[in-house]
ChimeraX commands (.cxc) that place a marker at each C-alpha (Angstrom):
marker #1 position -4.24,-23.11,1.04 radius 0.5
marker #1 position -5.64,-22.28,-2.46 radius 0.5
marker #1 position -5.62,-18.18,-3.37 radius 0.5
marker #1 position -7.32,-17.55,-7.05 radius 0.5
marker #1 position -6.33,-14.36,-8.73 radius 0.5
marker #1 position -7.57,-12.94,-11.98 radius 0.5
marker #1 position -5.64,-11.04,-14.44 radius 0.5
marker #1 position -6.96,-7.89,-16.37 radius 0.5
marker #1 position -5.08,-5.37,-19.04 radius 0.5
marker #1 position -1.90,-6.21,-20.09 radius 0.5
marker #1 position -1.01,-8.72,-17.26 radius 0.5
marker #1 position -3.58,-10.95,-18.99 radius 0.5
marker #1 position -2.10,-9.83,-22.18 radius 0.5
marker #1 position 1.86,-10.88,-21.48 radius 0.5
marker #1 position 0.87,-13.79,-19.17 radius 0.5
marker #1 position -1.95,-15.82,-21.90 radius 0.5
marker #1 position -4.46,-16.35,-19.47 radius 0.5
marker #1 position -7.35,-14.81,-17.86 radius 0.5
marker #1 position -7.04,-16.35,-14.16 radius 0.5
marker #1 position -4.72,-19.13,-11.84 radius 0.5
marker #1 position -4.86,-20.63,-8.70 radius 0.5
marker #1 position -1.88,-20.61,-6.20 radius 0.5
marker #1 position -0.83,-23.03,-3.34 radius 0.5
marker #1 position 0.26,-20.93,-0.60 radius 0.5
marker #1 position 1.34,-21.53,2.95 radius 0.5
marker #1 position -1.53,-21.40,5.43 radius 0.5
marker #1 position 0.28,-17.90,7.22 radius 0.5
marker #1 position 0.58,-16.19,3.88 radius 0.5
marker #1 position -0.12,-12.62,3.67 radius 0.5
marker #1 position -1.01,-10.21,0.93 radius 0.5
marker #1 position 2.37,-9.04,0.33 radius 0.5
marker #1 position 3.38,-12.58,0.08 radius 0.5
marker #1 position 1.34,-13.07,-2.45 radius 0.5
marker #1 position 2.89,-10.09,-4.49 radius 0.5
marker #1 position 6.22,-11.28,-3.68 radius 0.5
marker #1 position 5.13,-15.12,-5.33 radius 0.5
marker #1 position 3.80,-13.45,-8.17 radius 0.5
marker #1 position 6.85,-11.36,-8.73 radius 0.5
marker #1 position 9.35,-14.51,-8.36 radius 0.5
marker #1 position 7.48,-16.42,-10.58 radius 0.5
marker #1 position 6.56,-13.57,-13.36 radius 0.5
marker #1 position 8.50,-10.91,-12.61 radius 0.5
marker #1 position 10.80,-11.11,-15.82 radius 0.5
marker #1 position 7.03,-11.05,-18.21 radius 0.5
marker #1 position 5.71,-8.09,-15.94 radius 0.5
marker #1 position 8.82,-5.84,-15.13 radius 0.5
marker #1 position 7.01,-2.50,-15.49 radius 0.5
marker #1 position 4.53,-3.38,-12.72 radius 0.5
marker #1 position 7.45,-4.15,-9.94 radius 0.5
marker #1 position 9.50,-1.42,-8.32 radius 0.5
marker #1 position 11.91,-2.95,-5.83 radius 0.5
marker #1 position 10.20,-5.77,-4.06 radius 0.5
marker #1 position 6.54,-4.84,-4.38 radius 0.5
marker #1 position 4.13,-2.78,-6.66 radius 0.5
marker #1 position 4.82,0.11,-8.38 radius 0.5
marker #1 position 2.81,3.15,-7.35 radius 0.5
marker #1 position -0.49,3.25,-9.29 radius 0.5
marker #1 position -0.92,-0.22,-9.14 radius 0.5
marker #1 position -3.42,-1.07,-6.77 radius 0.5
marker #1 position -4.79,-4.60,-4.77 radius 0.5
marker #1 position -8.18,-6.19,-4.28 radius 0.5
marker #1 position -8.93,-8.82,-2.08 radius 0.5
marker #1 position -12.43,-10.66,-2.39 radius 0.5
marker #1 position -13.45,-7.38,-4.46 radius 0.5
marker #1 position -12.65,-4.72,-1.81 radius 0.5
marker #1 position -9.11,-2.57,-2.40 radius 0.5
marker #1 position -6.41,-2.93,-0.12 radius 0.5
marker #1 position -4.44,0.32,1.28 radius 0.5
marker #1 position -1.18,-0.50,0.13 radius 0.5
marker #1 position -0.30,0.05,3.59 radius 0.5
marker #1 position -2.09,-2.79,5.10 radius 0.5
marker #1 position -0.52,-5.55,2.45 radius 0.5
marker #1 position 2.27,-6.59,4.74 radius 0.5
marker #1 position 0.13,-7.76,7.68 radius 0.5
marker #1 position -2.99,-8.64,6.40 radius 0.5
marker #1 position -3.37,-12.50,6.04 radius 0.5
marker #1 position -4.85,-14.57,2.80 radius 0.5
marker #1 position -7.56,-17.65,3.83 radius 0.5
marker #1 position -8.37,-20.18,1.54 radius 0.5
marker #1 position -10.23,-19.37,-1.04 radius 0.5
marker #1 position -9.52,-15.82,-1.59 radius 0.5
marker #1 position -9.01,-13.96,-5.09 radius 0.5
marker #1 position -6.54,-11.54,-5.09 radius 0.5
marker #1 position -6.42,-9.21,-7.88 radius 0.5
marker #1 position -3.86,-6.99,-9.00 radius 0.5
marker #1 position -5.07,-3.78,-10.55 radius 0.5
marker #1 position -3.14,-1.90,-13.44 radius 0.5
marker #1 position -3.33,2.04,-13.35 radius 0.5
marker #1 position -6.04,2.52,-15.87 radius 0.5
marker #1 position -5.18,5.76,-18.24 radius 0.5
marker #1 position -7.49,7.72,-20.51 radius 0.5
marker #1 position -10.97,9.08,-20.22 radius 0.5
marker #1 position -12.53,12.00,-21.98 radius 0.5
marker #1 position -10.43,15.23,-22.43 radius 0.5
marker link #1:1,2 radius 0.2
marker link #1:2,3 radius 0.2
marker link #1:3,4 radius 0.2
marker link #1:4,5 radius 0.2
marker link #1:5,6 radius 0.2
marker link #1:6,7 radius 0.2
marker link #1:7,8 radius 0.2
marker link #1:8,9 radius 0.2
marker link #1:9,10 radius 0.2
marker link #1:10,11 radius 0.2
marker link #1:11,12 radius 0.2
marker link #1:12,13 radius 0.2
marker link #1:13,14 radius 0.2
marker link #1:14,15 radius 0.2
marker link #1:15,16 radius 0.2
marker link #1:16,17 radius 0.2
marker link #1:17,18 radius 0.2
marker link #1:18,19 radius 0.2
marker link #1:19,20 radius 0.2
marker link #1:20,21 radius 0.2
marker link #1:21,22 radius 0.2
marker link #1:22,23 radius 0.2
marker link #1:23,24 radius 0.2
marker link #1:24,25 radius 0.2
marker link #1:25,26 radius 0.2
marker link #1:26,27 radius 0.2
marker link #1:27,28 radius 0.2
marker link #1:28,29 radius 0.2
marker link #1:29,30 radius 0.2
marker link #1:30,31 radius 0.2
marker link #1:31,32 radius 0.2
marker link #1:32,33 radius 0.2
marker link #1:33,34 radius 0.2
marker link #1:34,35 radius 0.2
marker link #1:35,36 radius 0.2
marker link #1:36,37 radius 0.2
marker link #1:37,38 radius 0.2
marker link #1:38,39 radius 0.2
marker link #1:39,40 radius 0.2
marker link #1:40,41 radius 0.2
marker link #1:41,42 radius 0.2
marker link #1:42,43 radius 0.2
marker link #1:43,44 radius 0.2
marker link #1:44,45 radius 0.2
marker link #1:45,46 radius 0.2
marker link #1:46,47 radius 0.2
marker link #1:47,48 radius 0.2
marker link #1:48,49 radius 0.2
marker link #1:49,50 radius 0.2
marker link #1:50,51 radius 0.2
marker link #1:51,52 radius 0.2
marker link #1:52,53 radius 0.2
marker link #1:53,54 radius 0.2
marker link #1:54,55 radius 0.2
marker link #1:55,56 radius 0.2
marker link #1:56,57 radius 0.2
marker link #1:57,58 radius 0.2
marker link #1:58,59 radius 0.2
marker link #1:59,60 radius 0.2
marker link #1:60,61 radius 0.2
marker link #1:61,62 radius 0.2
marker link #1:62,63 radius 0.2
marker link #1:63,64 radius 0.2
marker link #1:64,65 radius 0.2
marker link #1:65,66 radius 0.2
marker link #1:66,67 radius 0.2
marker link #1:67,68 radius 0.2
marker link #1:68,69 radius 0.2
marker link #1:69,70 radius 0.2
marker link #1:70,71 radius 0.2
marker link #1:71,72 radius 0.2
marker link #1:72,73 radius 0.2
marker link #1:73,74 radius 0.2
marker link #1:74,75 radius 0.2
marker link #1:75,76 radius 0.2
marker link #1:76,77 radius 0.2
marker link #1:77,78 radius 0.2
marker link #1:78,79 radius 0.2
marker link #1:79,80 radius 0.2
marker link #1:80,81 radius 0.2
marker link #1:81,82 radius 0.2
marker link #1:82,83 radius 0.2
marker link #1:83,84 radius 0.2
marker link #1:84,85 radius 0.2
marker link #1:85,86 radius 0.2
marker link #1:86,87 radius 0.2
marker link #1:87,88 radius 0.2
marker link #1:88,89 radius 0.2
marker link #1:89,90 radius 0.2
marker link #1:90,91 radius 0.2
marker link #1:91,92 radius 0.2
marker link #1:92,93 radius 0.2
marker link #1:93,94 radius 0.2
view
């Protein structure tokens, strides 16, 4: 099945490209997902990976609604779904 993700902040940034399209296995979950992304990029995005998944901060949308980090392991991808992968955002007005 075909999963779309788009890239924002400096994922965009160290990867040259705004978006991609994946070919995963039709019982793929979330966390696979993260785990695909980290074999294939992990080396351009070390700072985002602690271990085998996310670091703390990061965060996951699926289809435009966040996903408790909690639920990543058992909740399955469909075709046609756009993961994103959220960078923690920092500044603001002090």
């Amino acid at each position: 099945m075909r999963i779309s993700t788009k890239y924002f902040a400096f994922i965009r940034e160290r990867l040259g490209r705004g978006s991609e399209v994946f070919e995963m296995d039709e019982s793929s979950t979330v966390e696979d997902f993260i785990q695909l992304v980290r074999q294939l990029y992990g080396d351009k995005l070390k700072e985002a990976f602690e271990g085998s998944s996310l670091r703390p901060g990061y965060a996951l949308a699926v289809n435009g609604e966040t996903l408790d980090r909690l639920l990543w392991k058992t909740t399955p991808l469909k075709e046609g779904d756009v993961v994103v992968i959220l960078p923690p955002i920092a500044g603001g007005i002090t």
